[in-house]
C-alpha positions as CSV (number, residue, x, y, z in Angstrom):
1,X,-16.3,6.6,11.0
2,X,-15.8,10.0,11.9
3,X,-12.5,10.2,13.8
4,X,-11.0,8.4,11.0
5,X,-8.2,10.9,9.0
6,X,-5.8,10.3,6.3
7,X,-1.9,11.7,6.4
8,X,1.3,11.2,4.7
9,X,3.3,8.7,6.6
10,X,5.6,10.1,9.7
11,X,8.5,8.3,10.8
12,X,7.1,7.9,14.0
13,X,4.3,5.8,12.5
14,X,7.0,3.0,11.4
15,X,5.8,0.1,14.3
16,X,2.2,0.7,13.9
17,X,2.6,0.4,10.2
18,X,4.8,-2.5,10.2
19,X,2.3,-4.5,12.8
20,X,-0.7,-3.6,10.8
21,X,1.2,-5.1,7.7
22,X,1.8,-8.4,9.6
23,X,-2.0,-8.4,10.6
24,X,-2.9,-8.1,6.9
25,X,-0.3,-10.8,5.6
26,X,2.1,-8.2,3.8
27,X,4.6,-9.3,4.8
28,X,6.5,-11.7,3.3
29,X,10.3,-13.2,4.3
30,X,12.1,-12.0,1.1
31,X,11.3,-8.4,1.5
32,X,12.6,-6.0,4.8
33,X,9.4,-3.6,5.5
34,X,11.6,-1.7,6.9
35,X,14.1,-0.9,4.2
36,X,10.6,-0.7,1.7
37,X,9.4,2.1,3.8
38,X,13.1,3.5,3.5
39,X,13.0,3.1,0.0
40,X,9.5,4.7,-0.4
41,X,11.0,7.7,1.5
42,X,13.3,8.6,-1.1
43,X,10.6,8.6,-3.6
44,X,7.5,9.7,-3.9
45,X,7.4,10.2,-0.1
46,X,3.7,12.2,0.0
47,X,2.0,9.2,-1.9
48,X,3.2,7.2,1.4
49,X,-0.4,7.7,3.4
50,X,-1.8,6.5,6.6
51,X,-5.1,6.4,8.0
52,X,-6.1,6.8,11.5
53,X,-9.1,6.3,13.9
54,X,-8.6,7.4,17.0
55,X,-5.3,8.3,16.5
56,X,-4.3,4.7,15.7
57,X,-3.0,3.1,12.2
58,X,-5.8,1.2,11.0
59,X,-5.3,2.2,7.2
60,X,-2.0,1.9,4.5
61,X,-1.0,3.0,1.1
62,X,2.0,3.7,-1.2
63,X,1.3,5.2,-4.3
64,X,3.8,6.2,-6.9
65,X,4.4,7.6,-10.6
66,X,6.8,7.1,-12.9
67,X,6.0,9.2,-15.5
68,X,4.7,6.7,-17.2
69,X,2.2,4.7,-15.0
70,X,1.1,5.0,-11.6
71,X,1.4,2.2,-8.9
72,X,-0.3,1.4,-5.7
73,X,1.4,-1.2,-3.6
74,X,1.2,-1.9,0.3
75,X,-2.7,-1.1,0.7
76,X,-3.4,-2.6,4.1
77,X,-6.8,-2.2,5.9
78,X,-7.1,-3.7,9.5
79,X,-8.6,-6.7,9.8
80,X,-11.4,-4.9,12.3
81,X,-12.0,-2.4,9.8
82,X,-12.7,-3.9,6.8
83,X,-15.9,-3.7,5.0
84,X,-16.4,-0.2,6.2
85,X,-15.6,2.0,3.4
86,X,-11.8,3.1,4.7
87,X,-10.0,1.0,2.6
88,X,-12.3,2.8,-0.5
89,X,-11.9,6.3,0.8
90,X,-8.1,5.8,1.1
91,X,-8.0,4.5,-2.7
92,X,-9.8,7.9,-3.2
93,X,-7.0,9.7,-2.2
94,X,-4.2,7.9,-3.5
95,X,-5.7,7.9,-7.3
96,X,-6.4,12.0,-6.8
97,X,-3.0,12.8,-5.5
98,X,-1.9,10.5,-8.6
99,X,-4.1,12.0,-11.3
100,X,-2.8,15.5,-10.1
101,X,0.3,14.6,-11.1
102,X,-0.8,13.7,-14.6
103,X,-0.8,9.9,-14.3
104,X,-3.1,8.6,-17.1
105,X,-3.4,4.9,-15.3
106,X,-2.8,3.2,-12.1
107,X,-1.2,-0.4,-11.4
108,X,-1.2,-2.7,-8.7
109,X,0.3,-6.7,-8.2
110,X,-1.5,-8.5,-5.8
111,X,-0.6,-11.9,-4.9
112,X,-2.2,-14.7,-6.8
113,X,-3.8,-16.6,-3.6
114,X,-5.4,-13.2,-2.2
115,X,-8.8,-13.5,-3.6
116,X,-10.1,-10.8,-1.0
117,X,-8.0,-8.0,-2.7
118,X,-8.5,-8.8,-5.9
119,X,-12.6,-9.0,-5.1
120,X,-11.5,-5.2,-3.6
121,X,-10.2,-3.7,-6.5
122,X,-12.6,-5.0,-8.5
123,X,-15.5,-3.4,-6.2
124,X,-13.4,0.0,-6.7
125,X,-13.2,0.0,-10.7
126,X,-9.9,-2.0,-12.0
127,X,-9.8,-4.8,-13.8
128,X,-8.0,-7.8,-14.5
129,X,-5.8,-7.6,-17.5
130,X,-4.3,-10.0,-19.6
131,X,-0.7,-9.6,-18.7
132,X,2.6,-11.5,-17.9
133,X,4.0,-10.0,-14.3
134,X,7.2,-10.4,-14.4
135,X,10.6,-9.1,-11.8
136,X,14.2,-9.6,-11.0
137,X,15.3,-8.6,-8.3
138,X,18.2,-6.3,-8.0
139,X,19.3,-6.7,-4.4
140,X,18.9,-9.7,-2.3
141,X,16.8,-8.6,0.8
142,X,16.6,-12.2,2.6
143,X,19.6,-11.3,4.1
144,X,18.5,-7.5,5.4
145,X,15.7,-9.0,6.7
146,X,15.5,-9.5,10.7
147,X,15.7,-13.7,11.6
148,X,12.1,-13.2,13.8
């Protein structure tokens, strides 16, 4: 795909990004995308990429370090451009700007039902590993989020 180019994130990609999340079932009621793009602003804001054909969203990823591990979260490909090698080239990216930064290993949650992106990784070298995921959540984001 040659008109296809990756960029950080602009502001004035927020509704395209957003929509393209919905498409790919990111979305899920007890987090506000908008206040996770917010957040993701504040930190790590170059590791916040887009990638475009034709101008248009078609491709998502956060990436961030910690200084201890790096973390990939949000990787969203169009439904229309899967299975094309975009969703690959933008992993690419993400684990360079990472490893320039000195992170020695990247990781990722993905939902348990979402077979598809765990097939993904796997095609793009990680691995599952025996481990307990576990969270608490810190603030309660039900009630940010918009009623749709």
């Amino acid at each position: 795909m040659k008109n296809f180019k990756i960029r950080p994130y602009k502001p004035e990609d927020e509704k395209e990004v957003i929509a393209l999340w919905r498409r790919c079932n990111l979305i899920v009621p007890w987090n506000s995308s908008k206040l996770d793009i917010e957040r993701k602003l504040q930190v790590n804001p170059e590791m916040f990429l887009v990638g475009l054909l034709d101008s248009k969203v078609v491709v998502t990823v956060m990436g961030g370090y910690d200084g201890h591990r790096g973390w990939v979260n949000y990787l969203a490909v169009s439904p229309n451009c899967q299975q094309t090698g975009l969703g690959r080239k933008i992993m690419s990216v993400i684990e360079d700007k990472l490893k320039a930064v000195g992170c020695p290993k990247i990781n990722l949650q993905i939902r348990s039902n979402n077979t598809s992106a765990v097939d993904f990784y796997e095609r793009v070298g990680y691995s599952v590993e025996d481990l307990v995921d576990m969270g608490k959540r810190l603030v309660d984001d039900t009630e940010l989020v918009p009623k749709v």
